[in-house]
C-alpha positions, -999 to +999 in steps of 0.1 A: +553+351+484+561+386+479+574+377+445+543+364+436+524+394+450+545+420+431+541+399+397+501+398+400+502+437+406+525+441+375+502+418+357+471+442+368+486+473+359+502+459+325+472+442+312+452+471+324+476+495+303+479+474+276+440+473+265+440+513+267+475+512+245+455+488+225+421+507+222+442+537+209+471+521+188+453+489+176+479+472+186+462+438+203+483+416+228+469+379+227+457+363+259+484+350+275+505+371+267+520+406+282+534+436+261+566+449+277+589+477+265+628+471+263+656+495+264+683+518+275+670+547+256+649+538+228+622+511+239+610+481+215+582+466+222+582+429+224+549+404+239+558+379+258+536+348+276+526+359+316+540+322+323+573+344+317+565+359+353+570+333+374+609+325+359+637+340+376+658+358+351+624+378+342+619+384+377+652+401+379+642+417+348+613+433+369+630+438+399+652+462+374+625+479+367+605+483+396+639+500+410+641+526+380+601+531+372+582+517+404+547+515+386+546+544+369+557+530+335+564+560+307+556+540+280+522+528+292+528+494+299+555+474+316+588+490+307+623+474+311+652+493+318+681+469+301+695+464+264+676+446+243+706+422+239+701+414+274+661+410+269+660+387+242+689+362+257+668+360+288+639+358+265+658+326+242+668+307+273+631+309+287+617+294+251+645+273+247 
C-alpha cells in the first residue's frame, strides 16, 4: 500500500511539473506517459508509460531517488539518480 501511495504522489508532482516544463520548453509528454530525468551527472531526459510505476525494478528506481532528492526534483520533474546504462536495461526488460 505504501508503494502505491508514494507512486500516486510521484505521479502528482511529476505530471504537475511536467506541464509547467512543458508550457515553457514545448516539450509535450503524451498521456500516459511520465517524463523522467536519468543520470549520475548529466541528466537525459527520457518518457516513459506511468504503467511503468507499478513494476518493481522502476520502483527501486524511485526508491533511489526519493533517498537522494525526496520531492524536490532539480530538474523539474522526476529525476533519477543512476547511469543511464542502468535506466534503459530496466527500461528494455519492462518493454520486452
Amino acid at each position: 500500500m505504501a508503494t502505491r501511495f508514494l507512486a500516486k504522489q510521484i505521479l502528482r508532482r511529476s505530471v504537475f511539473a511536467a506541464s509547467k516544463a512543458a508550457s515553457t520548453t514545448g516539450e509535450v509528454v503524451p498521456k500516459g506517459f511520465l517524463a523522467v530525468f536519468v543520470g549520475e551527472t548529466q541528466k537525459k531526459r527520457f518518457v516513459v508509460p506511468v504503467t511503468f510505476l507499478n513494476q518493481p525494478s522502476f520502483q527501486a528506481l524511485l526508491s533511489k531517488s526519493e533517498e537522494e532528492f525526496g520531492f524536490d526534483h532539480p530538474m523539474g520533474g522526476l529525476t533519477i539518480p543512476c547511469r543511464e546504462e542502468a535506466f534503459i536495461d530496466v527500461n528494455s526488460q519492462l518493454n520486452g
